[in-house]
KOLROPA-153211 format. One record per residue: z, y, x of N, C-alpha, C, O, CB in turn. Coordinates in steps of 0.001 Angstrom, whole numbers, plus 500000, padded with zeros to 6 digits. Each point is the difference from the previous one (the first is absolute). Glycine has a CB too. Example, Ala and Ser with C-alpha at 12.3 -4.5 7.8 and 13.67 -1.06 7.14 Angstrom:
residues 2
507800494310513190500000501190499110500000501200500900500665499981501036500581498846497072
498034502223501542500060501190500820500730501090499230500169501108500509497686498264500675
end
This chain:
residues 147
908875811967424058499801498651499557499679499131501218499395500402500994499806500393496726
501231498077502108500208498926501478498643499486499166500167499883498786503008499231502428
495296500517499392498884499185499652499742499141500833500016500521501115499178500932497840
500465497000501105499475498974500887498612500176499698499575500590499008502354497747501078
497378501123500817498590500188499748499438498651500915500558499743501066499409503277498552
499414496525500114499484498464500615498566500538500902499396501065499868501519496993497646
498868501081503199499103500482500936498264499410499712498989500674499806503416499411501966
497775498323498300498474499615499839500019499571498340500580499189499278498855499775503575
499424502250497014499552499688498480500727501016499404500566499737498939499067497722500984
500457503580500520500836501187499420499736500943501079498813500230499769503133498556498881
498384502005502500499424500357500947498600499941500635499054500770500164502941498964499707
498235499339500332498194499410500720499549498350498929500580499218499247500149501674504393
498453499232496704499218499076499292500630499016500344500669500046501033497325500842498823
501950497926499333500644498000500257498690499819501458498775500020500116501936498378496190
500216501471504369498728499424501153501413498969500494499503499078500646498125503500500485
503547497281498823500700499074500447499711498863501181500030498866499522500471501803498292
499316499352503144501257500320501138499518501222500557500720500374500926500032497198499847
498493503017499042498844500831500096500414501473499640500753500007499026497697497976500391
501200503610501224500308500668498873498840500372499447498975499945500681503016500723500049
497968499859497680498662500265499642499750501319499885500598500755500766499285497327498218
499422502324500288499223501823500192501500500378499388500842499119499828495713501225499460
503671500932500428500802501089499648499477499500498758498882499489499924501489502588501887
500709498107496839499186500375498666500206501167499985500732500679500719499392497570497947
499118502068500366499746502112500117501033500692499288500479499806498883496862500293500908
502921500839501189501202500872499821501416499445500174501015500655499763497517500426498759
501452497931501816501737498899500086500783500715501489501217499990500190497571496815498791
500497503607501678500920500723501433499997501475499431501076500547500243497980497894502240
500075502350496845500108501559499885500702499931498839500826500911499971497096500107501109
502116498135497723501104499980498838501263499365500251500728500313499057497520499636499503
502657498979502611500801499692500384500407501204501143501175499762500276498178497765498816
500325503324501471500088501276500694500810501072498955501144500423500170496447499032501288
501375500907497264500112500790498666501729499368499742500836500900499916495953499194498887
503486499164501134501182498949499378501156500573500763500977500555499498497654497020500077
501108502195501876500788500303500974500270501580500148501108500379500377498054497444500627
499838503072498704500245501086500097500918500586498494500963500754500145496775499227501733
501986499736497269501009499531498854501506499698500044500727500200499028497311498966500487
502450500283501800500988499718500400500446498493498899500911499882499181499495503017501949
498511496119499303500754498728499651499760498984501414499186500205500901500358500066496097
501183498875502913500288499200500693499203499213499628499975499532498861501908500966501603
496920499088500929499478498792500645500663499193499750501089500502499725498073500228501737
500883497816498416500061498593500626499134499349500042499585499810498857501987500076500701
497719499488501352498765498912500610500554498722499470501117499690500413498119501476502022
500065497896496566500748498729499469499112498991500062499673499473498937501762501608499567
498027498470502672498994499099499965500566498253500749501014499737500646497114502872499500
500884496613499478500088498517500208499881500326501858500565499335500868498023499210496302
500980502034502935499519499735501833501421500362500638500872500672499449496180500316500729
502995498553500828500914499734500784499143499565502010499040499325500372502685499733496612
499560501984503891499761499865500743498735500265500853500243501202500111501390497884498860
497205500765501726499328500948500543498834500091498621499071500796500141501554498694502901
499429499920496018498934500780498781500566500847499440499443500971499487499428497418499899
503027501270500614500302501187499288500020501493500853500164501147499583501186497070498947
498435501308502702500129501328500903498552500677499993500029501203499738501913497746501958
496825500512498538498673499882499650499653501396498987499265500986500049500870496084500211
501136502193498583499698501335498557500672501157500314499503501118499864500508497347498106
501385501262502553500788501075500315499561500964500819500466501139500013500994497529499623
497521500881501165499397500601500894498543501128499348499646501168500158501439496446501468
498472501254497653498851500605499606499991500844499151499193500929500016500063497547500506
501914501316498299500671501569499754500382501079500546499677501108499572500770497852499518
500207500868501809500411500872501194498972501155500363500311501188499914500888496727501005
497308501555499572498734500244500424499745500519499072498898500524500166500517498068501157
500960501601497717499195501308499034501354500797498948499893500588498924497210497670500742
504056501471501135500735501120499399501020499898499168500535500935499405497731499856500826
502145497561499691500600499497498837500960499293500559499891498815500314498327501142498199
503023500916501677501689499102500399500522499990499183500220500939499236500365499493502513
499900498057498161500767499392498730501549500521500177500564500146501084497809497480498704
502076502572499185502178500104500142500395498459500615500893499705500794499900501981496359
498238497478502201500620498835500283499299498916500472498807500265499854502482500457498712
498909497725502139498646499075499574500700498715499619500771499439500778497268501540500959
501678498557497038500634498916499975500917499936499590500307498840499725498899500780501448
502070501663498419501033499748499629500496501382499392499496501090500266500714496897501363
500742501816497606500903500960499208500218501639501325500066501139499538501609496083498712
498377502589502844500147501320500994499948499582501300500274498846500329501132502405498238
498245499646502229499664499624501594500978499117500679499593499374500979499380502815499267
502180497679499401501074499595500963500519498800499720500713499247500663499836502838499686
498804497811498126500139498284498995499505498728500936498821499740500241500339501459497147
501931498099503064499575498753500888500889498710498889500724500042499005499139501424504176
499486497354497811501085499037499197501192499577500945500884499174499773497168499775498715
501729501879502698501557499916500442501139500631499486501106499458499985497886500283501685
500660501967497689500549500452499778500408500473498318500661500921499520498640499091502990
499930498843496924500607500040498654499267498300499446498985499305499960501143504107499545
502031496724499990500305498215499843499184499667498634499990498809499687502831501008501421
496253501410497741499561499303499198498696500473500073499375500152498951502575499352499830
497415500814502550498746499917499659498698499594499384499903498773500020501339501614500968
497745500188498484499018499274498885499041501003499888499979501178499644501639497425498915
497263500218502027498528501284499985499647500095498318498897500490499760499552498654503005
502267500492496198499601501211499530501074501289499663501213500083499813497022498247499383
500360502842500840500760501055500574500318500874498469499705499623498866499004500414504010
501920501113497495500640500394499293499745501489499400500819500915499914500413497344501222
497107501724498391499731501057499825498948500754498501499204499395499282501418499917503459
499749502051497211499469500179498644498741499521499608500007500123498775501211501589501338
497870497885500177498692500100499771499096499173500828500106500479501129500482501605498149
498370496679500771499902499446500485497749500503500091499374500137498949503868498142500430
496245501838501651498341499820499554499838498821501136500156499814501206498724503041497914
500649496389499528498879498718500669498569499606499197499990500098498773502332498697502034
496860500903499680498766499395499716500627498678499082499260499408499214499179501521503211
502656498769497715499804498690499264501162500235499183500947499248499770497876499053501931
500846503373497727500832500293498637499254499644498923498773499926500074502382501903500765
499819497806497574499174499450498954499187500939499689500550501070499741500906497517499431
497026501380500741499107500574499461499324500274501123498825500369500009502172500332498038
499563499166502749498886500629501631500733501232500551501088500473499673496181499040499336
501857500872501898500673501338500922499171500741499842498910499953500569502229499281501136
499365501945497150499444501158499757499171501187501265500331499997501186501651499359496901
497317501244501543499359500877501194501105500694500752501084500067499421496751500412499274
502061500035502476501300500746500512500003501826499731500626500882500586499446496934501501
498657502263496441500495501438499798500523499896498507500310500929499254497902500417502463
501807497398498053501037499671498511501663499763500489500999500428499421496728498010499156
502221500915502406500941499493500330501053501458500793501202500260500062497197496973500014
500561503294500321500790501387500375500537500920498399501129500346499653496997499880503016
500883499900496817500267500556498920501044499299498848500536500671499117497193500248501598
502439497792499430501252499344499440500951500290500453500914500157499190498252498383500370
501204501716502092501466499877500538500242501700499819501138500245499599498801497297502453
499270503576498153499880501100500247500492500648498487500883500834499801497229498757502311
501233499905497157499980500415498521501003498842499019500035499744498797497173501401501646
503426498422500574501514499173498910498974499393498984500405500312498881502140501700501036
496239497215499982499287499666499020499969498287500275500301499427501047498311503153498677
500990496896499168499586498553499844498623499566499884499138500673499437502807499271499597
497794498586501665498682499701499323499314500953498594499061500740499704501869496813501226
500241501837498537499807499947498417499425501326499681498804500136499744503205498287499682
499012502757500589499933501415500110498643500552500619499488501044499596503039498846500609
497055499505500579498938500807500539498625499836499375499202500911499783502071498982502234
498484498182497599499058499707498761500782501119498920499509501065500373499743495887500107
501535503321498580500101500593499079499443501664499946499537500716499112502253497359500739
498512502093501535499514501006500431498332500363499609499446500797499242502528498685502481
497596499503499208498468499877500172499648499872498405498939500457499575500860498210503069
500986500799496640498798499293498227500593501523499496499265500453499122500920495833499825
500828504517501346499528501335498977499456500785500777499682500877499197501961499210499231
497962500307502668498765500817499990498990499478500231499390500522500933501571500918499563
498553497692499032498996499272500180499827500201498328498870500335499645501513497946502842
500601501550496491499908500241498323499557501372500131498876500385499679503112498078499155
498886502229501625500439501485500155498106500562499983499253500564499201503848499248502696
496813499670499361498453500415500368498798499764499154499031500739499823501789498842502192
499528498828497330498673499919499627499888499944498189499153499465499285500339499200503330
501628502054497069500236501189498529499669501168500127499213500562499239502519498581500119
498772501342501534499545501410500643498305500022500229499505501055499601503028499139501797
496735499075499032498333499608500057499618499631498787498781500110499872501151499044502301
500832500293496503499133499741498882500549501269499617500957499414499493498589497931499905
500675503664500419500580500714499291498703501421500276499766500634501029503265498025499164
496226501463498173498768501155500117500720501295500250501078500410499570497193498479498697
500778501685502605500142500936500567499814501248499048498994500027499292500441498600502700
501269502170497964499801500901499103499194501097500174500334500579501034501460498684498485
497341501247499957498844501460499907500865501165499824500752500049499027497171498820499671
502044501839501949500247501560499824498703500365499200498875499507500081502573501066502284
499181500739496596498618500441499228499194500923501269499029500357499334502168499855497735
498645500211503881499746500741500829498907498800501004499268500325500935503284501567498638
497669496571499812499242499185501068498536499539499185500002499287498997502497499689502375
496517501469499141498783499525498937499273498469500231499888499440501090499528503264498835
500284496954499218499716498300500085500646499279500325499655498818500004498904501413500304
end
């Protein structure tokens, strides 16, 4: 799967022009992804030495993109007459997806496990039923148990 992934406010914290802390687990679960065999792309607003700044600061802990900025490494606008940043790929994570940007061990567990938002709440409300039927439910006495 080809994934874009946005950098401030999804990666590291909104500190804009700035970079901000790591959010937790976003370089060791974008690693997990990669070892998975999907395709990186870096899809951020920065440009030029901020965008190099990130590229870099990924770099520094282990994280080379397939791509930055565009559909594949070699994608210029010299060399293709209909170029258009937007890119062209399965799956998009940003912070300024509807509902927010899920933790990055949901978000692993969505792409990993072919699952949805949706699916994974559905998930969570039956064993969460599952469990707490299983807890009202009296425990039964063996005749062998006294009192």
């Amino acid at each position: 799967m080809v994934i874009a992934v946005d950098f401030d406010g999804t990666i590291v914290d909104h500190r804009y022009p700035e970079i901000g802390e790591e959010r937790p687990f976003a370089i060791e679960t974008l690693k997990m992804l990669q070892k998975d065999h999907h395709r990186l792309i870096l899809w951020s607003v920065r440009e030029g030495k901020l965008l190099d700044d990130a590229v870099n600061w990924c770099r520094e802990r282990g994280l080379e993109f397939y791509a930055i900025n565009r559909d594949y490494p070699e994608e210029t606008t010299d060399n293709n007459q209909h170029f258009s940043r937007k890119l062209k790929v399965d799956l998009w994570i940003d912070d300024r997806n509807l509902g927010g940007l899920p933790d990055w061990g949901t978000i692993y567990r969505m792409i990993s496990h072919h699952k949805s938002w949706n699916d994974l709440i559905m998930e969570e409300v039956r064993n969460a039923t599952f469990s707490s039927c299983e807890a009202m439910r009296p425990k039964k006495k063996h005749w062998w148990q006294i009192g």
